[in-house]
N, C-alpha and C positions, 0 to 999 in steps of 0.2 A: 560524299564522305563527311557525318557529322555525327554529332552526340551529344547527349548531356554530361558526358564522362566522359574516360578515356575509354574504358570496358565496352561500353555503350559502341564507342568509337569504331573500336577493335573488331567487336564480335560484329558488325554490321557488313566490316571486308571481307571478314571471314567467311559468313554466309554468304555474301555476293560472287568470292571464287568457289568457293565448293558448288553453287549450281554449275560451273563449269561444265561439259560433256568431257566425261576421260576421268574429274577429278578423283583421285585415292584420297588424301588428305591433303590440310592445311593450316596452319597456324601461325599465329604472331606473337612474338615476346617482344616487348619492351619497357623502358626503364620510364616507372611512373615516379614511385620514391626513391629506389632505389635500384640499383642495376640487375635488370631484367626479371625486375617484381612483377611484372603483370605476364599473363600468359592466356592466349585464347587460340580453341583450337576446333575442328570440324574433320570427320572420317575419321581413318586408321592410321596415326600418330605415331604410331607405335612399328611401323611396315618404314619409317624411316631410317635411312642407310648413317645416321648421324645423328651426335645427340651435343648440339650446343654448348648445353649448361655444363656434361662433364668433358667433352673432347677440346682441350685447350691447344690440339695442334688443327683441328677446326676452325675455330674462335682466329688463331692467328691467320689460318689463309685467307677468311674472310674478311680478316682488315684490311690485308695485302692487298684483296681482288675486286673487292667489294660485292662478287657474287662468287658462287659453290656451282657447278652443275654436272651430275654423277649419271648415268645408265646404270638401271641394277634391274635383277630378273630375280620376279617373287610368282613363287607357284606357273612358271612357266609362259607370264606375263613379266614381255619388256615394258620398263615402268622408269620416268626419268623425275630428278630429285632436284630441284632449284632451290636452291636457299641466296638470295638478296640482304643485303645488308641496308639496314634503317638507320639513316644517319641525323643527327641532330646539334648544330654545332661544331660542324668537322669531325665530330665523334659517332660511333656506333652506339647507337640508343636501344638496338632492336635487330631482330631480322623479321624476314615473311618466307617461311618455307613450304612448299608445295609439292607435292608427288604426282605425278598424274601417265595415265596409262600410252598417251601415246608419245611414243619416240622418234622424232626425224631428225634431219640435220640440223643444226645451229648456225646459222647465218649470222652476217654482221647488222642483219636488221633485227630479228629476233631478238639476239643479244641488249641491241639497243632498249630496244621494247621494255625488256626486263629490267633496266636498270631506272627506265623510266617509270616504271612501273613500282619500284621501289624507295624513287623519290617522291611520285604522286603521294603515297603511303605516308610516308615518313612527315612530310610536310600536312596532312592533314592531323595525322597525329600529334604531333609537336605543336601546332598550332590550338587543337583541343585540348593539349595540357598546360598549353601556358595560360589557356583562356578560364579553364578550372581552378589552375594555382593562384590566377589573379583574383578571384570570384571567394574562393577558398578565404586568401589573407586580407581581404577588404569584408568579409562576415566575421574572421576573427579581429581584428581593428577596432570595427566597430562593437563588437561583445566586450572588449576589453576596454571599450571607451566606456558605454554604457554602464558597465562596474565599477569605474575610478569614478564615474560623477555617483552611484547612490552609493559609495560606501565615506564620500569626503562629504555627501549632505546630510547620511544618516551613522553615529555613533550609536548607534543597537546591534548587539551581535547578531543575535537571529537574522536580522534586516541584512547584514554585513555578508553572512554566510548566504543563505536563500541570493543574494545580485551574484555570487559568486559562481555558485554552483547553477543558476541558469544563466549565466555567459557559460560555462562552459558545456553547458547541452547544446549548444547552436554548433559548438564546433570540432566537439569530439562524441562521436557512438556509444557512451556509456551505457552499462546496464543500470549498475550504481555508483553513487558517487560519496565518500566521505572525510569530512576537514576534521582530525584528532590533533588534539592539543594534549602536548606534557602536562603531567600532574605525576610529580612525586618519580619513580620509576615504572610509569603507566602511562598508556596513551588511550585517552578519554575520548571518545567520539562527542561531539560537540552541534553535529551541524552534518546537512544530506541530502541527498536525492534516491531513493527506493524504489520500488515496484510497487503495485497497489499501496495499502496504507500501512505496511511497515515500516516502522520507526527502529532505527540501532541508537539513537541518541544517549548515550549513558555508558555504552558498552563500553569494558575495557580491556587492552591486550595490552600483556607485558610485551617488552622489550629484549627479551634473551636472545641471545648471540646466534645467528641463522633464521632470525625470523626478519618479515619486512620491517616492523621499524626498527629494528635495531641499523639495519643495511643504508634505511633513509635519514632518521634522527639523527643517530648515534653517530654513525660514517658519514652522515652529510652527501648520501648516494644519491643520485637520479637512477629510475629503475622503470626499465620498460620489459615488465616479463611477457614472452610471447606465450611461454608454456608456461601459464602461473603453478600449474598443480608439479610439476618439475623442479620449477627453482624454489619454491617455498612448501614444506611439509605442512604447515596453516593449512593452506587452500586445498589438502586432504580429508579433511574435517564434516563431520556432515552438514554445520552449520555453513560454511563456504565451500561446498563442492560443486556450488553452481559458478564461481571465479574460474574461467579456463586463461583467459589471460588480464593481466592488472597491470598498473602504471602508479609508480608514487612518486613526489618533488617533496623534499623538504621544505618547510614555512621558516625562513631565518631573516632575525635581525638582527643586525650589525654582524656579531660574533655566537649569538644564541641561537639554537635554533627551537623555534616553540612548538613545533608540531608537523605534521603533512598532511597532505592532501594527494588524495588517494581515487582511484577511477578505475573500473572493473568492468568485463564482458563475459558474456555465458559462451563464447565462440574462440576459439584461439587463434592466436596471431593476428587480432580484430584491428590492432595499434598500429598505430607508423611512425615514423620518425617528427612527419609533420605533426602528430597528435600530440607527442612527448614536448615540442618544442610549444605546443598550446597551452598544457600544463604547465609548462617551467614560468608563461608569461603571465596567466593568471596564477601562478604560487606570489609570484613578486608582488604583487597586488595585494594580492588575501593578505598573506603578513603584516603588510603595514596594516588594512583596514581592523583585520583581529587585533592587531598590537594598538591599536588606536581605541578602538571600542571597550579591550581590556582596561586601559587607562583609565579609559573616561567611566567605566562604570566603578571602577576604585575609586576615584574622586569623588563621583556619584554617590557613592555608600558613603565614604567618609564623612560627606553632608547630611546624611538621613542616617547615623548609626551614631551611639553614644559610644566614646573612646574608650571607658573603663568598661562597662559590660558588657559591650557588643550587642546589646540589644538597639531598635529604634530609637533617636532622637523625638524631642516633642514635633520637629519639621515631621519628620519621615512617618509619627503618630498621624498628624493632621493632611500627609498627601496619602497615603493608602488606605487609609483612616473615612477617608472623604469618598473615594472609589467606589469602598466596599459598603458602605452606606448606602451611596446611589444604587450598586447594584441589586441590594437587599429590594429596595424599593420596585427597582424596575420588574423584579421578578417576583415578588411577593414573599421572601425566605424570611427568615428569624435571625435574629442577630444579639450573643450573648457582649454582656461586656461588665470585667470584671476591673475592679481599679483595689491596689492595697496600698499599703505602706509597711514598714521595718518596725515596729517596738521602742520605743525608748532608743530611735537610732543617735540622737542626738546627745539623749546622755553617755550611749556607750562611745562615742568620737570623743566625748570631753574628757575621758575616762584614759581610755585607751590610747588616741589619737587617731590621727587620720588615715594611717596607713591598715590600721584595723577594719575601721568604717568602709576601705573600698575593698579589702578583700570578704568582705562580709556580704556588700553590694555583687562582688564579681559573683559569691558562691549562691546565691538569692539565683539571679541571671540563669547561670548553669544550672540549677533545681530546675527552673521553669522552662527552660529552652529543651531539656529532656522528656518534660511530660508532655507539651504542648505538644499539636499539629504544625506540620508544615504551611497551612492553611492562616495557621492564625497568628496577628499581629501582636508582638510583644514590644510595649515600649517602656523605657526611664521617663516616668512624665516632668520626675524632677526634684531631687535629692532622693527621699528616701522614698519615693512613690512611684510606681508602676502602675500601666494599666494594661490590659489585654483586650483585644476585640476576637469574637470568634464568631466568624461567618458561618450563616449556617446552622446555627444552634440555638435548641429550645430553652427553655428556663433550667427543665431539668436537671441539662448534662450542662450547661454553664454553672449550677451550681456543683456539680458532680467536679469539674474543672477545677472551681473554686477551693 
Protein backbone atom coordinates (compact mmCIF):
# COMPACT_ATOMS: atom_id res chain seq x y z
CA UNK A 1 0.00 0.00 0.00
CA UNK A 2 1.89 3.23 -1.54
CA UNK A 3 1.71 6.23 -3.68
CA UNK A 4 2.94 9.11 -4.92
CA UNK A 5 -0.41 10.83 -3.81
CA UNK A 6 -3.16 9.92 -1.94
CA UNK A 7 -5.31 9.19 -5.32
CA UNK A 8 -2.52 7.23 -6.42
CA UNK A 9 -2.88 5.60 -2.93
CA UNK A 10 -6.44 5.11 -2.93
CA UNK A 11 -7.09 3.84 -6.33
CA UNK A 12 -4.29 1.06 -5.96
CA UNK A 13 -6.75 -0.59 -2.84
CA UNK A 14 -9.25 -0.07 -4.93
CA UNK A 15 -8.12 -2.13 -7.84
CA UNK A 16 -6.50 -4.76 -5.43
CA UNK A 17 -10.12 -5.62 -3.84
CA UNK A 18 -12.11 -5.38 -6.89
CA UNK A 19 -9.89 -8.44 -8.34
CA UNK A 20 -11.60 -10.02 -5.57
CA UNK A 21 -13.83 -13.34 -6.73
CA UNK A 22 -17.61 -12.28 -5.76
CA UNK A 23 -16.66 -8.48 -5.96
CA UNK A 24 -19.86 -5.99 -7.14
CA UNK A 25 -18.14 -2.81 -6.28
CA UNK A 26 -15.90 -0.84 -4.25
CA UNK A 27 -14.81 2.40 -3.08
CA UNK A 28 -12.90 4.70 -0.73
CA UNK A 29 -13.77 8.32 0.42
CA UNK A 30 -11.63 10.22 2.42
CA UNK A 31 -10.64 13.43 3.72
CA UNK A 32 -7.64 14.79 1.80
CA UNK A 33 -8.34 18.77 2.11
CA UNK A 34 -11.20 18.54 3.32
CA UNK A 35 -13.86 16.26 4.69
CA UNK A 36 -14.42 13.37 2.38
CA UNK A 37 -12.81 15.48 -0.78
CA UNK A 38 -11.29 12.63 -2.38
CA UNK A 39 -13.42 9.76 -3.64
CA UNK A 40 -12.23 6.44 -5.65
CA UNK A 41 -14.29 3.83 -6.70
CA UNK A 42 -14.31 0.47 -8.94
CA UNK A 43 -17.86 -1.71 -10.40
CA UNK A 44 -21.38 -0.87 -9.66
CA UNK A 45 -21.26 1.98 -7.03
CA UNK A 46 -24.33 2.80 -7.61
CA UNK A 47 -26.16 -1.06 -6.66
CA UNK A 48 -25.22 0.36 -3.05
CA UNK A 49 -27.81 0.02 -0.33
CA UNK A 50 -26.41 3.56 1.21
CA UNK A 51 -25.14 6.60 0.27
CA UNK A 52 -22.47 8.19 2.88
CA UNK A 53 -22.24 11.64 1.67
CA UNK A 54 -26.19 12.31 2.01
CA UNK A 55 -27.46 9.51 4.73
CA UNK A 56 -26.51 11.34 7.95
CA UNK A 57 -28.43 8.67 10.04
CA UNK A 58 -25.59 6.29 8.14
CA UNK A 59 -22.72 8.61 8.93
CA UNK A 60 -23.81 8.42 12.62
CA UNK A 61 -24.06 4.59 13.02
CA UNK A 62 -20.79 4.41 11.52
CA UNK A 63 -19.17 6.37 14.08
CA UNK A 64 -21.05 4.39 16.68
CA UNK A 65 -19.82 0.98 15.17
CA UNK A 66 -17.17 1.80 13.27
CA UNK A 67 -18.32 -0.71 10.62
CA UNK A 68 -22.16 -1.03 8.62
CA UNK A 69 -22.77 -4.69 7.33
CA UNK A 70 -26.31 -4.97 5.37
CA UNK A 71 -27.78 -8.34 3.30
CA UNK A 72 -29.64 -6.86 0.39
CA UNK A 73 -30.89 -8.88 -2.84
CA UNK A 74 -30.39 -7.00 -6.24
CA UNK A 75 -31.96 -8.90 -9.31
CA UNK A 76 -32.27 -11.95 -7.40
CA UNK A 77 -28.71 -12.20 -6.22
CA UNK A 78 -28.07 -12.32 -2.31
CA UNK A 79 -25.34 -9.62 -2.19
CA UNK A 80 -23.74 -8.36 1.19
CA UNK A 81 -22.64 -4.51 1.79
CA UNK A 82 -19.68 -3.61 4.31
CA UNK A 83 -18.91 -0.26 4.80
CA UNK A 84 -15.71 0.26 7.54
CA UNK A 85 -14.83 3.17 8.87
CA UNK A 86 -11.23 4.96 8.28
CA UNK A 87 -10.12 6.53 10.98
CA UNK A 88 -7.45 9.08 11.37
CA UNK A 89 -6.76 10.65 14.81
CA UNK A 90 -9.60 9.16 16.59
CA UNK A 91 -11.56 10.63 13.94
CA UNK A 92 -13.42 9.17 10.80
CA UNK A 93 -11.36 10.46 7.88
CA UNK A 94 -12.98 8.04 5.37
CA UNK A 95 -14.68 4.82 4.81
CA UNK A 96 -14.03 1.66 2.33
CA UNK A 97 -17.10 0.26 1.18
CA UNK A 98 -17.66 -2.96 -0.76
CA UNK A 99 -20.55 -5.14 -2.03
CA UNK A 100 -19.76 -8.40 -3.04
CA UNK A 101 -21.88 -11.43 -4.14
CA UNK A 102 -21.39 -13.84 -1.58
CA UNK A 103 -23.27 -14.02 1.63
CA UNK A 104 -22.49 -16.43 4.72
CA UNK A 105 -22.48 -15.97 8.21
CA UNK A 106 -20.51 -13.25 10.10
CA UNK A 107 -18.22 -14.67 12.73
CA UNK A 108 -16.33 -13.06 15.46
CA UNK A 109 -13.30 -13.60 13.22
CA UNK A 110 -14.45 -12.26 10.08
CA UNK A 111 -15.64 -9.28 11.83
CA UNK A 112 -12.31 -8.96 13.20
CA UNK A 113 -10.70 -9.20 9.80
CA UNK A 114 -12.79 -6.41 8.61
CA UNK A 115 -12.04 -3.89 11.00
CA UNK A 116 -8.50 -4.98 10.48
CA UNK A 117 -8.80 -4.61 7.34
CA UNK A 118 -9.97 -1.10 7.73
CA UNK A 119 -7.26 -0.04 9.93
CA UNK A 120 -4.45 -1.50 7.51
CA UNK A 121 -6.29 1.16 5.08
CA UNK A 122 -6.56 4.05 7.11
CA UNK A 123 -2.94 3.98 8.29
CA UNK A 124 -1.52 3.54 4.99
CA UNK A 125 -3.43 6.29 3.94
CA UNK A 126 -2.95 8.77 6.69
CA UNK A 127 0.45 8.01 6.55
CA UNK A 128 0.70 9.07 2.52
CA UNK A 129 -1.08 12.26 3.31
CA UNK A 130 1.05 13.40 5.82
CA UNK A 131 4.04 12.37 3.86
CA UNK A 132 2.59 14.55 0.76
CA UNK A 133 1.48 17.52 3.09
CA UNK A 134 4.92 17.46 4.34
CA UNK A 135 6.60 17.34 0.74
CA UNK A 136 3.82 19.82 -0.35
CA UNK A 137 4.79 22.61 2.52
CA UNK A 138 8.67 22.21 2.40
CA UNK A 139 8.23 22.94 -1.93
CA UNK A 140 6.16 25.76 -0.81
CA UNK A 141 8.78 27.15 2.10
CA UNK A 142 11.24 26.89 -0.02
CA UNK A 143 9.41 28.82 -3.28
CA UNK A 144 8.57 31.44 -0.84
CA UNK A 145 12.21 31.50 0.44
CA UNK A 146 13.52 31.79 -2.96
CA UNK A 147 11.20 34.94 -3.67
CA UNK A 148 11.92 36.98 -0.47
CA UNK A 149 15.73 36.54 -1.24
CA UNK A 150 15.28 37.92 -5.36
CA UNK A 151 12.74 40.34 -4.67
CA UNK A 152 15.04 42.15 -1.40
CA UNK A 153 18.22 41.69 -3.88
CA UNK A 154 16.57 42.99 -6.94
CA UNK A 155 14.24 46.44 -6.81
CA UNK A 156 13.08 45.90 -10.62
CA UNK A 157 9.59 45.31 -11.06
CA UNK A 158 9.48 42.95 -13.85
CA UNK A 159 12.46 41.05 -11.86
CA UNK A 160 10.05 41.42 -8.51
CA UNK A 161 6.88 40.09 -10.51
CA UNK A 162 8.61 37.13 -12.88
CA UNK A 163 10.44 35.55 -8.75
CA UNK A 164 6.75 35.99 -7.86
CA UNK A 165 4.87 34.30 -10.17
CA UNK A 166 7.41 31.38 -10.71
CA UNK A 167 7.37 30.61 -6.76
CA UNK A 168 3.94 30.33 -7.36
CA UNK A 169 4.00 27.62 -10.43
CA UNK A 170 5.90 25.20 -8.25
CA UNK A 171 3.00 25.20 -5.88
CA UNK A 172 -0.28 25.83 -7.28
CA UNK A 173 -1.80 24.33 -10.89
CA UNK A 174 -2.33 27.54 -12.57
CA UNK A 175 -3.24 27.88 -16.09
CA UNK A 176 -2.64 31.77 -15.84
CA UNK A 177 -1.40 33.81 -13.52
CA UNK A 178 -1.87 37.82 -13.08
CA UNK A 179 -0.39 40.73 -10.49
CA UNK A 180 -2.94 44.02 -11.19
CA UNK A 181 -2.15 47.04 -9.65
CA UNK A 182 -4.59 50.13 -8.86
CA UNK A 183 -4.29 52.96 -11.17
CA UNK A 184 -6.93 55.63 -10.78
CA UNK A 185 -10.50 53.39 -10.63
CA UNK A 186 -8.75 50.58 -12.90
CA UNK A 187 -6.90 47.74 -12.25
CA UNK A 188 -3.92 47.60 -14.63
CA UNK A 189 -2.27 44.11 -15.22
CA UNK A 190 1.33 44.79 -14.64
CA UNK A 191 3.01 41.39 -14.54
CA UNK A 192 2.25 37.24 -15.60
CA UNK A 193 2.34 34.02 -16.46
CA UNK A 194 0.18 32.98 -19.94
CA UNK A 195 0.15 30.20 -22.29
CA UNK A 196 2.20 30.30 -25.36
CA UNK A 197 3.36 33.93 -25.84
CA UNK A 198 0.35 35.84 -24.78
CA UNK A 199 0.97 38.75 -23.02
CA UNK A 200 -2.31 40.70 -21.04
CA UNK A 201 0.28 43.19 -19.57
CA UNK A 202 -1.47 46.60 -20.06
CA UNK A 203 -5.07 45.35 -19.79
CA UNK A 204 -7.35 46.95 -17.82
CA UNK A 205 -10.63 46.04 -15.85
CA UNK A 206 -12.86 48.38 -13.92
CA UNK A 207 -13.85 47.68 -10.62
CA UNK A 208 -17.77 47.82 -10.41
CA UNK A 209 -19.57 46.45 -7.94
CA UNK A 210 -19.95 42.24 -8.58
CA UNK A 211 -16.93 41.98 -10.41
CA UNK A 212 -13.67 40.30 -8.93
CA UNK A 213 -11.84 43.24 -8.16
CA UNK A 214 -14.15 45.05 -6.69
CA UNK A 215 -14.88 41.81 -4.08
CA UNK A 216 -10.87 41.51 -3.61
CA UNK A 217 -9.54 45.34 -3.83
CA UNK A 218 -12.44 47.12 -2.79
CA UNK A 219 -13.81 44.51 0.04
CA UNK A 220 -10.31 43.41 1.00
CA UNK A 221 -11.95 39.65 0.08
CA UNK A 222 -9.93 36.47 -0.45
CA UNK A 223 -11.66 34.61 -3.12
CA UNK A 224 -11.51 31.15 -4.04
CA UNK A 225 -14.05 30.52 -6.93
CA UNK A 226 -14.62 26.92 -7.67
CA UNK A 227 -17.15 27.72 -10.28
CA UNK A 228 -15.55 30.91 -11.68
CA UNK A 229 -18.01 31.35 -14.64
CA UNK A 230 -21.05 31.15 -11.65
CA UNK A 231 -19.65 33.58 -9.19
CA UNK A 232 -18.47 36.12 -11.63
CA UNK A 233 -20.30 37.21 -14.94
CA UNK A 234 -16.59 38.53 -16.28
CA UNK A 235 -15.44 34.98 -16.79
CA UNK A 236 -18.74 34.75 -19.22
CA UNK A 237 -16.89 36.75 -21.70
CA UNK A 238 -15.41 35.29 -24.62
CA UNK A 239 -12.15 36.89 -23.83
CA UNK A 240 -12.18 34.69 -20.32
CA UNK A 241 -14.35 31.79 -21.02
CA UNK A 242 -11.53 29.59 -20.82
CA UNK A 243 -11.41 30.61 -16.53
CA UNK A 244 -13.57 27.74 -15.10
CA UNK A 245 -12.34 28.40 -11.67
CA UNK A 246 -10.06 31.38 -10.23
CA UNK A 247 -8.44 32.54 -7.00
CA UNK A 248 -7.56 36.30 -6.03
CA UNK A 249 -5.72 37.75 -2.50
CA UNK A 250 -5.54 41.33 -2.22
CA UNK A 251 -1.77 43.06 -2.38
CA UNK A 252 -2.06 45.38 0.96
CA UNK A 253 0.08 47.63 2.75
CA UNK A 254 -0.39 48.84 6.04
CA UNK A 255 -3.95 50.15 5.42
CA UNK A 256 -3.88 50.48 1.32
CA UNK A 257 -4.44 47.94 -0.63
CA UNK A 258 -2.39 48.38 -4.20
CA UNK A 259 -3.70 45.53 -6.23
CA UNK A 260 -4.14 41.56 -6.41
CA UNK A 261 -2.89 38.76 -7.44
CA UNK A 262 -4.81 36.68 -9.30
CA UNK A 263 -4.50 32.67 -10.47
CA UNK A 264 -6.91 30.83 -12.89
CA UNK A 265 -7.68 27.03 -14.39
CA UNK A 266 -9.53 25.90 -17.54
CA UNK A 267 -10.82 22.84 -15.13
CA UNK A 268 -13.25 23.56 -12.23
CA UNK A 269 -12.91 23.15 -8.79
CA UNK A 270 -9.03 22.80 -9.85
CA UNK A 271 -8.24 24.91 -6.22
CA UNK A 272 -8.16 23.77 -2.54
CA UNK A 273 -7.97 25.37 0.32
CA UNK A 274 -4.15 24.51 0.47
CA UNK A 275 -3.76 26.55 -2.84
CA UNK A 276 -5.75 29.56 -1.38
CA UNK A 277 -3.46 29.59 1.66
CA UNK A 278 -0.38 29.57 -1.09
CA UNK A 279 -1.64 32.66 -2.51
CA UNK A 280 -2.35 34.58 0.58
CA UNK A 281 1.48 33.69 1.55
CA UNK A 282 3.15 34.77 -1.59
CA UNK A 283 0.42 38.10 -1.70
CA UNK A 284 2.24 39.04 1.59
CA UNK A 285 5.46 38.92 -0.17
CA UNK A 286 4.54 40.43 -3.66
CA UNK A 287 3.18 43.58 -1.70
CA UNK A 288 6.02 44.47 -0.06
CA UNK A 289 8.45 43.64 -3.06
CA UNK A 290 5.93 45.78 -5.54
CA UNK A 291 5.59 48.50 -2.90
CA UNK A 292 9.51 48.50 -2.71
CA UNK A 293 10.28 48.39 -6.27
CA UNK A 294 7.43 51.20 -6.75
CA UNK A 295 9.52 53.26 -4.31
CA UNK A 296 12.60 52.76 -5.47
CA UNK A 297 11.74 53.37 -9.14
CA UNK A 298 10.06 56.95 -8.01
CA UNK A 299 13.26 57.79 -6.46
CA UNK A 300 14.87 56.43 -9.39
CA UNK A 301 13.06 58.85 -11.70
CA UNK A 302 13.26 61.71 -9.50
CA UNK A 303 17.25 61.38 -10.08
CA UNK A 304 17.08 61.00 -13.84
CA UNK A 305 13.91 63.52 -14.46
CA UNK A 306 14.04 67.43 -14.47
CA UNK A 307 11.44 68.59 -11.65
CA UNK A 308 9.89 71.38 -13.69
CA UNK A 309 9.24 69.60 -17.14
CA UNK A 310 9.33 66.26 -16.40
CA UNK A 311 11.36 65.62 -19.00
CA UNK A 312 15.15 63.81 -18.42
CA UNK A 313 17.72 65.36 -16.49
CA UNK A 314 21.43 65.92 -18.02
CA UNK A 315 22.09 62.40 -15.52
CA UNK A 316 19.12 60.54 -17.11
CA UNK A 317 20.36 62.30 -20.84
CA UNK A 318 23.88 60.68 -20.34
CA UNK A 319 22.62 56.95 -18.72
CA UNK A 320 20.13 56.21 -21.58
CA UNK A 321 21.81 58.47 -23.83
CA UNK A 322 25.00 56.14 -23.45
CA UNK A 323 22.68 52.57 -23.90
CA UNK A 324 21.24 53.66 -26.85
CA UNK A 325 24.50 54.65 -28.52
CA UNK A 326 26.11 51.38 -27.76
CA UNK A 327 23.13 49.86 -29.11
CA UNK A 328 23.10 51.74 -32.41
CA UNK A 329 26.67 50.50 -32.81
CA UNK A 330 26.19 47.12 -31.81
CA UNK A 331 23.59 46.70 -34.55
CA UNK A 332 24.48 48.90 -37.14
CA UNK A 333 21.12 51.49 -36.92
CA UNK A 334 21.01 55.25 -37.39
CA UNK A 335 20.62 57.42 -34.65
CA UNK A 336 18.90 61.03 -35.08
CA UNK A 337 19.85 63.78 -32.46
CA UNK A 338 18.34 67.03 -32.26
CA UNK A 339 19.46 69.75 -29.50
CA UNK A 340 17.50 73.36 -29.47
CA UNK A 341 17.02 76.07 -27.18
CA UNK A 342 13.98 78.87 -26.39
CA UNK A 343 14.47 82.47 -28.25
CA UNK A 344 15.54 85.22 -26.30
CA UNK A 345 14.58 83.04 -23.23
CA UNK A 346 16.50 85.11 -21.16
CA UNK A 347 15.30 88.30 -22.10
CA UNK A 348 11.66 87.16 -21.65
CA UNK A 349 12.62 85.96 -17.67
CA UNK A 350 14.03 89.49 -17.27
CA UNK A 351 10.89 90.86 -18.52
CA UNK A 352 8.40 88.81 -17.15
CA UNK A 353 10.08 86.97 -14.36
CA UNK A 354 10.53 83.69 -13.62
CA UNK A 355 7.35 82.33 -13.03
CA UNK A 356 6.80 83.06 -16.76
CA UNK A 357 10.16 81.40 -17.94
CA UNK A 358 8.93 77.87 -16.32
CA UNK A 359 5.67 77.76 -17.47
CA UNK A 360 7.00 78.56 -20.94
CA UNK A 361 9.71 75.68 -20.31
CA UNK A 362 6.72 73.48 -18.87
CA UNK A 363 4.54 74.26 -22.25
CA UNK A 364 7.96 73.73 -24.77
CA UNK A 365 8.17 69.99 -22.55
CA UNK A 366 4.33 69.13 -23.27
CA UNK A 367 4.72 70.27 -27.31
CA UNK A 368 7.51 67.88 -27.58
CA UNK A 369 6.46 64.95 -25.33
CA UNK A 370 3.20 64.89 -27.68
CA UNK A 371 4.90 64.59 -30.82
CA UNK A 372 7.73 62.55 -29.88
CA UNK A 373 8.04 58.57 -29.75
CA UNK A 374 7.89 56.57 -26.94
CA UNK A 375 11.17 55.39 -28.11
CA UNK A 376 12.87 58.59 -27.99
CA UNK A 377 14.80 60.43 -25.27
CA UNK A 378 13.79 63.73 -24.49
CA UNK A 379 16.02 65.74 -22.02
CA UNK A 380 16.51 69.72 -20.29
CA UNK A 381 20.20 69.75 -21.21
CA UNK A 382 19.94 72.95 -19.28
CA UNK A 383 18.16 76.20 -18.70
CA UNK A 384 16.74 76.92 -21.91
CA UNK A 385 18.31 73.88 -23.97
CA UNK A 386 17.06 70.53 -24.81
CA UNK A 387 18.18 67.78 -26.65
CA UNK A 388 16.43 64.69 -28.24
CA UNK A 389 18.02 61.40 -29.16
CA UNK A 390 15.97 59.26 -31.67
CA UNK A 391 16.98 55.76 -32.03
CA UNK A 392 16.56 54.44 -35.06
CA UNK A 393 16.26 57.20 -37.32
CA UNK A 394 17.71 58.49 -40.65
CA UNK A 395 18.59 62.01 -41.37
CA UNK A 396 15.43 62.53 -43.05
CA UNK A 397 12.74 61.96 -40.34
CA UNK A 398 15.14 63.47 -37.70
CA UNK A 399 14.82 66.47 -39.61
CA UNK A 400 11.09 65.81 -40.25
CA UNK A 401 11.06 65.66 -36.14
CA UNK A 402 12.97 68.63 -36.00
Amino acid sequence: LSGDNLHEAASKIVNRAYEEKGMVGCKITFSEDEYLDLEVSRGDTEAFPLNLMKDSKAQETLRENRIIVQNTIIEGKELRYICIALESNNEIAGSFETLTERVTGLTEESMSLYRLVGTTVSLSLTKIRNLVATKRNHITSQSLIKATEAITKDLNMRTVIESIVGGLRQVIPFYSAAVELVEGDHLIIVGGSWPGKDSFVGTRFTMEEGSPGFDVVKNKKIILAEDAQRAYQQFNKPDFIFIKSWMGVPLVIGDETIGMIAVDSEEGGKFKKRHLDALKAFADIAAIGINNARLHEEVRDLSVRDYLTGAYNRRGLFELGECEIEKAKRYDTKMGLIMFDIDNFKNMNDMLGHLAGDFVLKRVANICTKILRAADIFARYGGDEFIILLPMTDITNTEEAA
